[in-house]
Chimera marker file (.cmm) of the C-alpha trace (Angstrom):
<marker_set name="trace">
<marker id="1" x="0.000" y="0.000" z="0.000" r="1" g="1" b="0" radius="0.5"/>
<marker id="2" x="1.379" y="3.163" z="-0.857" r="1" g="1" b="0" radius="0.5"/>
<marker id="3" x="1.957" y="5.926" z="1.539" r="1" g="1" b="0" radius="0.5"/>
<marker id="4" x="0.645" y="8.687" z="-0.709" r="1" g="1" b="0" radius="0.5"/>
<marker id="5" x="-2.805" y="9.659" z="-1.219" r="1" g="1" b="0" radius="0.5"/>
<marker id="6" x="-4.050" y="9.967" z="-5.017" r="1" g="1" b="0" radius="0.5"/>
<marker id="7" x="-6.402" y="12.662" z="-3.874" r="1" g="1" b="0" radius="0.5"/>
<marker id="8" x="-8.599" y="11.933" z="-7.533" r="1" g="1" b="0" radius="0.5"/>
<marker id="9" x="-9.290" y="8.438" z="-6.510" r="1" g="1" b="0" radius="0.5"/>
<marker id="10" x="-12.945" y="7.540" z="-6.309" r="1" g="1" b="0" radius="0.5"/>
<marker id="11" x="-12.471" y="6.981" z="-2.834" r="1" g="1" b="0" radius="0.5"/>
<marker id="12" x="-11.389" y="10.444" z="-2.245" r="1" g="1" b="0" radius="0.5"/>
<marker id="13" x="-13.773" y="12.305" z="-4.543" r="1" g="1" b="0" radius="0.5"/>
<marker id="14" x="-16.703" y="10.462" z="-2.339" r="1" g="1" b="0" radius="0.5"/>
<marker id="15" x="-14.544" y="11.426" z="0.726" r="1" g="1" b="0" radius="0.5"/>
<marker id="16" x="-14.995" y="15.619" z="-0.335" r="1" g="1" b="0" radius="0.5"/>
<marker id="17" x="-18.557" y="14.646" z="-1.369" r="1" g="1" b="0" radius="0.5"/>
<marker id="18" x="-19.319" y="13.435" z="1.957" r="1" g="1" b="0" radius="0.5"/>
<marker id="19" x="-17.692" y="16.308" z="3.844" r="1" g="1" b="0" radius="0.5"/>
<marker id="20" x="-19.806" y="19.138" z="1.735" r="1" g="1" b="0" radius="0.5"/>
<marker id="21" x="-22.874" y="17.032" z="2.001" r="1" g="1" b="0" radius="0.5"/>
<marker id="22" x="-22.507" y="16.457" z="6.033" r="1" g="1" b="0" radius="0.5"/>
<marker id="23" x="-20.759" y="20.228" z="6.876" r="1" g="1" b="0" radius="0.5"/>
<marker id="24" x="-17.437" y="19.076" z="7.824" r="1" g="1" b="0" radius="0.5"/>
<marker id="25" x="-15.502" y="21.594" z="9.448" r="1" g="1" b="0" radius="0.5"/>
<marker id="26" x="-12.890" y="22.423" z="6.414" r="1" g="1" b="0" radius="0.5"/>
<marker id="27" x="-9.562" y="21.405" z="8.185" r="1" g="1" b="0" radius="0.5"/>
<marker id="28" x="-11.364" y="18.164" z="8.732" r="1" g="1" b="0" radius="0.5"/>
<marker id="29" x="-10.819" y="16.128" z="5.260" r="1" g="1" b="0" radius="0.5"/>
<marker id="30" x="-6.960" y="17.835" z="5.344" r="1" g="1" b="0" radius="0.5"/>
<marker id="31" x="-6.305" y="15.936" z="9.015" r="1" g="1" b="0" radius="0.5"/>
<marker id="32" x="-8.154" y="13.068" z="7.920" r="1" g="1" b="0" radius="0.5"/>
<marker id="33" x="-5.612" y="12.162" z="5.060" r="1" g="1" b="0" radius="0.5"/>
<marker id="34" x="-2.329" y="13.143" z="6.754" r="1" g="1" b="0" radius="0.5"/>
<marker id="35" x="-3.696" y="9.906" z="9.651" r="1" g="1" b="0" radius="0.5"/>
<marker id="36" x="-3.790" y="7.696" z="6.883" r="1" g="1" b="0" radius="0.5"/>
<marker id="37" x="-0.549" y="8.452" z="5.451" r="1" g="1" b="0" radius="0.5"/>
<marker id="38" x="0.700" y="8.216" z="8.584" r="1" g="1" b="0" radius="0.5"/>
<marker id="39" x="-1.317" y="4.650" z="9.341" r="1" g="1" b="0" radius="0.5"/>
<marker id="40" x="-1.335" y="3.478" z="5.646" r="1" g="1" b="0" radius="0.5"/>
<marker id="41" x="-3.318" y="0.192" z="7.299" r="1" g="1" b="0" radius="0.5"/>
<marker id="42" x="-6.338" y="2.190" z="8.862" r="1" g="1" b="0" radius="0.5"/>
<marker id="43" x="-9.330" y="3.742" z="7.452" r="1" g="1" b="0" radius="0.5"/>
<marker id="44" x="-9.705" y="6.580" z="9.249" r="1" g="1" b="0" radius="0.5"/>
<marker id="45" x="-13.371" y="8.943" z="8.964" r="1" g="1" b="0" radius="0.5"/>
<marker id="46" x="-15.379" y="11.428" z="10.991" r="1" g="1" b="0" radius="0.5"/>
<marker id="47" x="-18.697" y="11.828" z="12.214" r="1" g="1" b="0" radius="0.5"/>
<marker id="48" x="-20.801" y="14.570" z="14.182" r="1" g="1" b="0" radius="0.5"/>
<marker id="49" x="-22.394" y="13.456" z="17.162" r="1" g="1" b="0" radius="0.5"/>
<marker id="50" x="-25.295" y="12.079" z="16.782" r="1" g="1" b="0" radius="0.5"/>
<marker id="51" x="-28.276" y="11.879" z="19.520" r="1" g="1" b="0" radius="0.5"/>
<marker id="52" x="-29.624" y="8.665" z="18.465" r="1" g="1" b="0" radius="0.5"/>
<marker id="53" x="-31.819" y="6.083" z="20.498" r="1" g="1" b="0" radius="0.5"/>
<marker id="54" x="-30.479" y="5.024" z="23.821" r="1" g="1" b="0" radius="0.5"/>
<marker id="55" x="-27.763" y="2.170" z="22.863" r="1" g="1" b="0" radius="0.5"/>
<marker id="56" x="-27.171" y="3.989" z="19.813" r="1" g="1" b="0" radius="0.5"/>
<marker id="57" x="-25.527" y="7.614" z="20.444" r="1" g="1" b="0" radius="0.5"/>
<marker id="58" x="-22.315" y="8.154" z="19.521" r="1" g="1" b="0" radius="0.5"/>
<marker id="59" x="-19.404" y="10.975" z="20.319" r="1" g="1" b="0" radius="0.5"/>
<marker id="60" x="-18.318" y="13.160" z="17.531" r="1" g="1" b="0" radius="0.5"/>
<marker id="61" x="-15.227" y="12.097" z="16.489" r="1" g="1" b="0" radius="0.5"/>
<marker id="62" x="-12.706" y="10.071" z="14.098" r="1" g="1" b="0" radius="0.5"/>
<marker id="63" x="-13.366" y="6.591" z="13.930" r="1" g="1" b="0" radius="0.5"/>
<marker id="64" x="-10.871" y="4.431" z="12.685" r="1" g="1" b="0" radius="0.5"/>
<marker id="65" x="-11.035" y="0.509" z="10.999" r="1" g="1" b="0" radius="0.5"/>
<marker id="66" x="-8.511" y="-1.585" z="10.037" r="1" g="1" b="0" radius="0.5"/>
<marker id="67" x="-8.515" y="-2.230" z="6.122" r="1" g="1" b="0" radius="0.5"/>
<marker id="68" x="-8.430" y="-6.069" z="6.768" r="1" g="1" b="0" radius="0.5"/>
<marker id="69" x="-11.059" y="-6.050" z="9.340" r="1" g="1" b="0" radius="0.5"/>
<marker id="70" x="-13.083" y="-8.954" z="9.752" r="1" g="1" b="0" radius="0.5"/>
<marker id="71" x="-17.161" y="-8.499" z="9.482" r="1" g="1" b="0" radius="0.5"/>
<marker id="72" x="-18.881" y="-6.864" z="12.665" r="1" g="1" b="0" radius="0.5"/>
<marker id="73" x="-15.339" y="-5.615" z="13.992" r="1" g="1" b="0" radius="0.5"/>
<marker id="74" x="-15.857" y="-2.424" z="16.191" r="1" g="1" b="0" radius="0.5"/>
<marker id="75" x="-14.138" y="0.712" z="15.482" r="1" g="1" b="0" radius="0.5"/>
<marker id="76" x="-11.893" y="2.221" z="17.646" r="1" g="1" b="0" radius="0.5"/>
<marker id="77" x="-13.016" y="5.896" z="18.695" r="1" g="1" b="0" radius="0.5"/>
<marker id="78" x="-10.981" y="8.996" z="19.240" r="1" g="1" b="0" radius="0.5"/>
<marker id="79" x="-12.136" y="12.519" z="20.103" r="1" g="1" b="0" radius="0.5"/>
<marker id="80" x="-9.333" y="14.526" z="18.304" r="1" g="1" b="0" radius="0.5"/>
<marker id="81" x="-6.989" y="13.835" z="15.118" r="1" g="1" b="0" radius="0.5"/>
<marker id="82" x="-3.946" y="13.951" z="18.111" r="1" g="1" b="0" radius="0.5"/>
<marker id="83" x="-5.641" y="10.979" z="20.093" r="1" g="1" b="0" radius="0.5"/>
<marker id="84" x="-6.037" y="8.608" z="16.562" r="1" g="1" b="0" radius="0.5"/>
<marker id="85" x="-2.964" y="7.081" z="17.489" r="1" g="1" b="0" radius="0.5"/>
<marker id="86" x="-3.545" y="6.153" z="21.187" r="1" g="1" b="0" radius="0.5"/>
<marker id="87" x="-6.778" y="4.927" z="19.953" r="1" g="1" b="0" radius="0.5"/>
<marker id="88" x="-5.520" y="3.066" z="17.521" r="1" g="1" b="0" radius="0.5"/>
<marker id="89" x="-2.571" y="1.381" z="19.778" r="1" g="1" b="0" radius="0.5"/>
<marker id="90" x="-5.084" y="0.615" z="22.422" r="1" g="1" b="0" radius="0.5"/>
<marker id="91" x="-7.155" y="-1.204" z="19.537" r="1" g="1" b="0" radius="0.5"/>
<marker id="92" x="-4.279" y="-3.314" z="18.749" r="1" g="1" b="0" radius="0.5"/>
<marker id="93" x="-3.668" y="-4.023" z="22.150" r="1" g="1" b="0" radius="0.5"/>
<marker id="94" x="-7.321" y="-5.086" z="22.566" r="1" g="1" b="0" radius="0.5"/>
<marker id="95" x="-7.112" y="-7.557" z="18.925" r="1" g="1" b="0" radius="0.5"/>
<marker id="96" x="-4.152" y="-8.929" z="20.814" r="1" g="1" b="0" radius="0.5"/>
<marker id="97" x="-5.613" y="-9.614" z="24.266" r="1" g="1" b="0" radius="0.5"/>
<marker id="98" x="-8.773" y="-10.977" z="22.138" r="1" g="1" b="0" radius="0.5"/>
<marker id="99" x="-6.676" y="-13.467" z="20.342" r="1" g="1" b="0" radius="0.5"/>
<marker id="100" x="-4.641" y="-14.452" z="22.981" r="1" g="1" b="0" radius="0.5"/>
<marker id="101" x="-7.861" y="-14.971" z="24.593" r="1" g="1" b="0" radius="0.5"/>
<marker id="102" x="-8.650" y="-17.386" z="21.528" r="1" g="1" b="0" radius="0.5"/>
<marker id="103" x="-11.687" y="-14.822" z="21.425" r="1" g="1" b="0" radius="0.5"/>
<marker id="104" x="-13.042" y="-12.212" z="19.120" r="1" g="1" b="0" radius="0.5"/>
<marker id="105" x="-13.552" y="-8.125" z="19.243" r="1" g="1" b="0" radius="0.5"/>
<marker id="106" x="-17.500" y="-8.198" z="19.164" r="1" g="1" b="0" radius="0.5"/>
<marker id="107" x="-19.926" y="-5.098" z="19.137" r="1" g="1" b="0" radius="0.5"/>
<marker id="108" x="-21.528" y="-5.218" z="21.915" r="1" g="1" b="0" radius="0.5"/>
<marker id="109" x="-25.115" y="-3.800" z="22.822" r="1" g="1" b="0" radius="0.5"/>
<link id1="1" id2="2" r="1" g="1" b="0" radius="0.2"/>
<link id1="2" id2="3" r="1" g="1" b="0" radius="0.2"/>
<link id1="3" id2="4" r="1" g="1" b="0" radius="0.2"/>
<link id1="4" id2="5" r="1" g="1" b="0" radius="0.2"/>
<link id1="5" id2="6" r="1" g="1" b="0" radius="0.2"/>
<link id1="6" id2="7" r="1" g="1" b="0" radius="0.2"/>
<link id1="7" id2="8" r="1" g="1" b="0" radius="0.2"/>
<link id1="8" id2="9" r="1" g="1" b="0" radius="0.2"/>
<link id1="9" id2="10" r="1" g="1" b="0" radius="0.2"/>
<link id1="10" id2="11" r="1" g="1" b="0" radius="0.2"/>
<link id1="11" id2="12" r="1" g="1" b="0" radius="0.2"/>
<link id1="12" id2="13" r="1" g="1" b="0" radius="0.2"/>
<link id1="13" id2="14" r="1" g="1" b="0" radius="0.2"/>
<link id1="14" id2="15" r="1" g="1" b="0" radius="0.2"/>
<link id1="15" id2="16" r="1" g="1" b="0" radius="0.2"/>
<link id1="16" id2="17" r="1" g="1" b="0" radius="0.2"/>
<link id1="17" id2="18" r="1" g="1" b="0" radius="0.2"/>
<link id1="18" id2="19" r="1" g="1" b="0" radius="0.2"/>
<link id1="19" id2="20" r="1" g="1" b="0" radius="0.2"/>
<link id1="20" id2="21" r="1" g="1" b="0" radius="0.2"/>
<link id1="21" id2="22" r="1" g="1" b="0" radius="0.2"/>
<link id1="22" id2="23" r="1" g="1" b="0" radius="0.2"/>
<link id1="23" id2="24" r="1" g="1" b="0" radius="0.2"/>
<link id1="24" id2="25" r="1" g="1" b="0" radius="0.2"/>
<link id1="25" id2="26" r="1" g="1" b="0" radius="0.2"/>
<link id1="26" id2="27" r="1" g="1" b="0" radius="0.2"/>
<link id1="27" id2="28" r="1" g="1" b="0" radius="0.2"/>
<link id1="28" id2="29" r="1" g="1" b="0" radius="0.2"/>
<link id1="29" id2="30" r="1" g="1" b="0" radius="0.2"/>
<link id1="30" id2="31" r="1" g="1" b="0" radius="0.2"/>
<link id1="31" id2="32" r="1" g="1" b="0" radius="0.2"/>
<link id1="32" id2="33" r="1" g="1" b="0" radius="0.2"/>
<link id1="33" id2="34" r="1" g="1" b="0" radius="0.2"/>
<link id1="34" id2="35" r="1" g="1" b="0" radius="0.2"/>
<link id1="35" id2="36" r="1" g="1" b="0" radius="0.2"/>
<link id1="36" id2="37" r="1" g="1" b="0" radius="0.2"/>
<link id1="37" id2="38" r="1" g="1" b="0" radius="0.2"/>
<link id1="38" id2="39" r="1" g="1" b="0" radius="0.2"/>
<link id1="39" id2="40" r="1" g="1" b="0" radius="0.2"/>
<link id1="40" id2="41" r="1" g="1" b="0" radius="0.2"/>
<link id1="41" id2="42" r="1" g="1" b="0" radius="0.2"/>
<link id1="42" id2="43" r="1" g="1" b="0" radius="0.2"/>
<link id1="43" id2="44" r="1" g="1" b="0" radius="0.2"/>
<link id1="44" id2="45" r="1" g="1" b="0" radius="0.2"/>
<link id1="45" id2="46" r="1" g="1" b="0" radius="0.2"/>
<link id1="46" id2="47" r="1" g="1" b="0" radius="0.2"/>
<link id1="47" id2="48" r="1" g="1" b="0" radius="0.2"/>
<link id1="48" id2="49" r="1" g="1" b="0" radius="0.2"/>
<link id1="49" id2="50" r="1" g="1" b="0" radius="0.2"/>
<link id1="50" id2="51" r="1" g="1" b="0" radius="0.2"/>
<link id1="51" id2="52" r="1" g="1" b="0" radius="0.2"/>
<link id1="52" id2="53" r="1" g="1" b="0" radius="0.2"/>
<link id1="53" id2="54" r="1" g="1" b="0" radius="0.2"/>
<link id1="54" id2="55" r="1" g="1" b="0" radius="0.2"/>
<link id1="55" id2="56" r="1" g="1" b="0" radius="0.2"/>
<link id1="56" id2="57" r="1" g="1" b="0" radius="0.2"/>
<link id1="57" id2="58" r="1" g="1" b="0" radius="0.2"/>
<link id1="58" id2="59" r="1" g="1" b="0" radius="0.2"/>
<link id1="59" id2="60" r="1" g="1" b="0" radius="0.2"/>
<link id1="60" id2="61" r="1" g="1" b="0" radius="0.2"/>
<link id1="61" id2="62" r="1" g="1" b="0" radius="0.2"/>
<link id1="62" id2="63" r="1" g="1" b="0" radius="0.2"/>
<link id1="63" id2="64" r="1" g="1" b="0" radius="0.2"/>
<link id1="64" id2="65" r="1" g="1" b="0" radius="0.2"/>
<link id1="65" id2="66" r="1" g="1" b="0" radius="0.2"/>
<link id1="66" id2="67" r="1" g="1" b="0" radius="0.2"/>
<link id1="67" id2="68" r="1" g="1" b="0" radius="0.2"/>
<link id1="68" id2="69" r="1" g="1" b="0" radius="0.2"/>
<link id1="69" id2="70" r="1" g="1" b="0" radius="0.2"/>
<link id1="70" id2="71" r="1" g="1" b="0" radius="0.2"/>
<link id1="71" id2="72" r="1" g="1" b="0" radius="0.2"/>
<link id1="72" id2="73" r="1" g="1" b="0" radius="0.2"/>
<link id1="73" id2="74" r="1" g="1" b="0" radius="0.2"/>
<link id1="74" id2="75" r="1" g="1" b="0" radius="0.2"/>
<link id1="75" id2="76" r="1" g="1" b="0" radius="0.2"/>
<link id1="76" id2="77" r="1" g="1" b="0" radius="0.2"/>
<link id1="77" id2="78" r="1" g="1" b="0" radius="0.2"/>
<link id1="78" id2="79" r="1" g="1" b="0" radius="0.2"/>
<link id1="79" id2="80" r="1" g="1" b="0" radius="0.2"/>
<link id1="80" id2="81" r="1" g="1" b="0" radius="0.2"/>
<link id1="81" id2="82" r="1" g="1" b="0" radius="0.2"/>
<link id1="82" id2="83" r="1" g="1" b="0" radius="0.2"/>
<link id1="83" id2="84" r="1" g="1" b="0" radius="0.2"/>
<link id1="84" id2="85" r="1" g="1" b="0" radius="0.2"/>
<link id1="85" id2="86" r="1" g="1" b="0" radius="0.2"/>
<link id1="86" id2="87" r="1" g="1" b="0" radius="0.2"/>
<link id1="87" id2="88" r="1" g="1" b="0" radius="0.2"/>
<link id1="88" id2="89" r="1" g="1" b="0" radius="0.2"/>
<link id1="89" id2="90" r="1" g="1" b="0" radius="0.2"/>
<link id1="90" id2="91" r="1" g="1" b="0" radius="0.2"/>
<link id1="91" id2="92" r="1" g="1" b="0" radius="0.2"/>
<link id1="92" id2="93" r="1" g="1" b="0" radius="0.2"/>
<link id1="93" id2="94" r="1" g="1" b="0" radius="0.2"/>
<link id1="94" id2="95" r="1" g="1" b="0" radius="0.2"/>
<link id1="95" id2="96" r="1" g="1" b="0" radius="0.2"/>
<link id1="96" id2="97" r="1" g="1" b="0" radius="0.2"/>
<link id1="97" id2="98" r="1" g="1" b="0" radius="0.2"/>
<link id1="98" id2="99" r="1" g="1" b="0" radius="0.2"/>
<link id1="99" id2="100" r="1" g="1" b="0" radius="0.2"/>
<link id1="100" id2="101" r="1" g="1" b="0" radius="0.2"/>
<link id1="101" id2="102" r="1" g="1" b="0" radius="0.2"/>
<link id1="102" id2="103" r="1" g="1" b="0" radius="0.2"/>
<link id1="103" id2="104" r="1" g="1" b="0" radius="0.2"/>
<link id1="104" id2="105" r="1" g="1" b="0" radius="0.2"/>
<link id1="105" id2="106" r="1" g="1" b="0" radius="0.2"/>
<link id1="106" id2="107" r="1" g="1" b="0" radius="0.2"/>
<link id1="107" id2="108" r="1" g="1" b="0" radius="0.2"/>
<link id1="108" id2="109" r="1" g="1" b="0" radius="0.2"/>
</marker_set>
């Protein structure tokens, strides 16, 4: 995987689409794409905080996913681009725990 964003990729033209569309603060998309040069192996986003049912609300925030995730893997969470990679350490420390555990990182609600 290269280390270099091709900023006309589909990927990335649905990325800008996405911020316009959902008001991302404009910095937003900028910090967004120096994390994943930086951690070529996570997908990194960001959502507003949403409100939603109890069981359902969720922090605004970047939320980050491994590229090879498995199906129904949670996301780790940070609050700020300068906490991604904390979060995304304590993630790997939790996959390792998990497997060493001979278990797997479940949602759970």
């Amino acid at each position: 995987m290269t280390s270099e964003i091709d900023r006309e990729s589909l990927l990335w033209r649905n990325r800008r689409l996405q911020a316009e569309q959902e008001g991302w603060p404009p910095e937003r998309l900028e910090e967004i794409a120096d994390l994943e040069r930086r951690f070529p192996d996570w997908y990194v986003s960001w959502r507003e905080g949403q409100d939603g049912r109890p069981g359902w609300e969720q922090p605004a925030g970047y939320y980050i996913r491994r590229r090879a995730r498995r199906d129904f893997e949670p996301a780790a969470y940070a609050a700020t681009a300068a906490d991604v990679p904390a979060a995304i350490q304590d993630f790997e420390d939790q996959l390792e725990r998990a497997r060493w555990e001979g278990r797997r990182l479940w949602i759970a609600r």
